[in-house]
C-alpha positions in Angstrom: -65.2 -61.2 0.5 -68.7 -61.9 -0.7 -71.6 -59.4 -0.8 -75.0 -61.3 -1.5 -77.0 -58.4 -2.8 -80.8 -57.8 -1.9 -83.1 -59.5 -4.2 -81.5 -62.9 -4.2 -83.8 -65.4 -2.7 -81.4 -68.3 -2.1 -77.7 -69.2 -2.2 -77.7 -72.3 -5.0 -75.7 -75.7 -4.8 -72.1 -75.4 -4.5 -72.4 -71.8 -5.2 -68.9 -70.9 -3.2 -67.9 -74.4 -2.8 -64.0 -74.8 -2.5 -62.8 -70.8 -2.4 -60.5 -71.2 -0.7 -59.5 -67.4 -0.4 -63.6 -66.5 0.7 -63.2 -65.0 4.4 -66.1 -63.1 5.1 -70.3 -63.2 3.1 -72.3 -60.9 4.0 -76.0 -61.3 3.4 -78.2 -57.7 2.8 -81.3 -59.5 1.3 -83.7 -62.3 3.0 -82.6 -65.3 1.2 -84.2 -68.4 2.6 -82.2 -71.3 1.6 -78.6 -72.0 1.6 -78.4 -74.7 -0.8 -76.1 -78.1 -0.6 -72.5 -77.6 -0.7 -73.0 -74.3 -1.4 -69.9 -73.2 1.4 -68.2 -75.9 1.2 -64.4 -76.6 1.9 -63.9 -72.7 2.4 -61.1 -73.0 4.5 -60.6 -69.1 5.1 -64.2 -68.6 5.8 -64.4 -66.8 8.9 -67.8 -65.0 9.1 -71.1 -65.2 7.3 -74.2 -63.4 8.5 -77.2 -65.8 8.3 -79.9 -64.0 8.1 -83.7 -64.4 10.2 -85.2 -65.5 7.4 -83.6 -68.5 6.5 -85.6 -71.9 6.9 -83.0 -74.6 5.3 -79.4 -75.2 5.4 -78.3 -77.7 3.2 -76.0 -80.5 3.1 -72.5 -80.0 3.5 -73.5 -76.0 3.3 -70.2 -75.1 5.7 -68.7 -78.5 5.3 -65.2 -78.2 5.8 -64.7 -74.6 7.1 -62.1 -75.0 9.3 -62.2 -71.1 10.0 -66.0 -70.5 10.5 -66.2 -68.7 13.8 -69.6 -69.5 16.0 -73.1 -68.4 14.2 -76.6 -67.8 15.1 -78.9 -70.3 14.0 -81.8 -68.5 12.3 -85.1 -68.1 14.4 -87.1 -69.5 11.4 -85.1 -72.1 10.5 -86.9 -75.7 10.1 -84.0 -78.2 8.5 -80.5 -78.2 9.0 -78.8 -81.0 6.1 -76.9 -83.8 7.1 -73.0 -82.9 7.7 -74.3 -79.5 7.5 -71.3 -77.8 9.8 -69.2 -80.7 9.5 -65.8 -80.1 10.7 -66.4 -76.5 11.4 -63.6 -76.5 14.3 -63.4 -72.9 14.6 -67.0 -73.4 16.5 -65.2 -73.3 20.0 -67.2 -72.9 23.1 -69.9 -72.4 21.2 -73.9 -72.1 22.9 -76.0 -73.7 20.2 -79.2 -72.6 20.8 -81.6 -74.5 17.5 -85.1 -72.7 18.0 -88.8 -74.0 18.6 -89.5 -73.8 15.2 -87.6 -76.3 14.0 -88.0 -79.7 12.1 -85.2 -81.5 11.1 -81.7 -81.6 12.1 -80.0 -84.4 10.0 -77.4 -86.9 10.7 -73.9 -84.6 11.6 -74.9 -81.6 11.3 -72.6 -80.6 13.8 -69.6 -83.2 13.6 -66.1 -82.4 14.7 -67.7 -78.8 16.3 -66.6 -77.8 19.7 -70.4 -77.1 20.8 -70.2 -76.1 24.7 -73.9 -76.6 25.1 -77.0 -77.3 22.9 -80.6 -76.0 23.3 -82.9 -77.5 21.4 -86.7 -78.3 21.2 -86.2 -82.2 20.6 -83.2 -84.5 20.9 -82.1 -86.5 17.5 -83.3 -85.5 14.2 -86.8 -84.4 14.7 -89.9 -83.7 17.1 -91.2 -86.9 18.4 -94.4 -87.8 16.2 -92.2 -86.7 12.9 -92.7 -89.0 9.8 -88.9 -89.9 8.8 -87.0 -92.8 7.0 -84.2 -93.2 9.9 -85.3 -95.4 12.3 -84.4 -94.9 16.1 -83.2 -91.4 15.1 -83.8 -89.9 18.5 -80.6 -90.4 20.0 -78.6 -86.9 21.1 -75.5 -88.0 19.1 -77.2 -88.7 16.0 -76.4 -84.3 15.2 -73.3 -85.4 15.6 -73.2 -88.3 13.6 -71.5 -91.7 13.5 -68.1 -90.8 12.2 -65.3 -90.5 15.0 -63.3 -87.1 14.7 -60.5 -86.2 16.9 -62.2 -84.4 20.0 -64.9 -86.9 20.2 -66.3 -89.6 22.5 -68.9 -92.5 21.6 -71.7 -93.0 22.6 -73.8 -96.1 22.2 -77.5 -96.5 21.2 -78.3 -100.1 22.7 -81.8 -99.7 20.5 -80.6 -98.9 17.4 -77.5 -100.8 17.8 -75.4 -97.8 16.5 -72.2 -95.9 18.1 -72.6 -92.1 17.8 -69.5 -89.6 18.0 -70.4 -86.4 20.4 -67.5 -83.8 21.2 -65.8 -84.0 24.6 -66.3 -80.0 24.9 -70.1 -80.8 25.1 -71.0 -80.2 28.8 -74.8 -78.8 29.0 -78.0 -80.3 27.0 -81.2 -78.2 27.4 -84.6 -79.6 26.5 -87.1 -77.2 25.4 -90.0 -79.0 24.8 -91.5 -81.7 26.5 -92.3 -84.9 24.4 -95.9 -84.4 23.6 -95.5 -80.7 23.1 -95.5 -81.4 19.4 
């Protein structure tokens, strides 16, 4: 187990990456970022607090944690990295609520999850209106990416001509925000 002490500000780049005998973080202080890779392929990883004060999740953070049991996405958060949860099958069932105040949610974030439903303020990776290099990036599957995983069914974007993977366990999409609420 890993205790991240008050006073830290951040969890850095591959930090934790590839312990795989890590099973539980928690977090006493009000870090803000959870760097690239910084998780990643922590197989054992069951539980992490993330705390409130968290505004970006990088890259590959919890790639590969196979263990990682459901979390709750941080009120301030404003960017979640590509691949972000990628294969975090432990996430069954799971109600993933993404909160107004966020900005970015990258391509796979959540690929080979076992999201139940989503909430979110915007569908693809950001508010309508937001200046970013993908183009047609406003499909729902593009959070899940465009890499089949077992558990998975396509989904076709006709405009941007691009097949994107969302689980089958995905029943329930809710749409905070109305278009021009930006």
């Amino acid at each position: 187990n890993i205790i991240v002490e008050e006073g830290i500000t951040s969890i850095g780049e591959g930090a934790f990456s590839e312990l795989i005998i890590l099973e539980k973080v928690e977090i006493l202080g009000e870090i803000t970022e959870i760097g690239e890779w910084a998780f990643y392929g922590c197989p054992k990883l069951k539980e992490i607090n993330i705390p409130d004060s968290v505004t970006v999740i990088g890259e590959r953070a919890f790639g590969n944690c196979s263990s990682l049991e459901p979390i709750n996405i941080p009120e301030k958060i404003l960017e979640i990295g590509e691949w972000a949860f990628e294969n975090c099958s432990g996430f069954k069932n799971w109600d993933l609520v993404l909160p107004d105040a966020i900005q970015k949610v990258s391509l796979g974030a959540f690929s080979g999850t076992q999201i139940k439903s989503i909430t979110t303020p915007f569908l693809g990776v950001g508010p309508t209106g937001a200046d970013y290099t993908e183009r047609y990036s406003n499909h729902v599957g593009y959070m899940f990416g465009d890499e089949q995983w077992s558990g998975s069914y396509a989904a076709y974007d006709s405009v941007s001509e691009r097949t994107y993977y969302l689980p089958k366990t995905l029943k329930t999409i809710t749409i905070t925000k109305q278009i021009n609420d930006n």
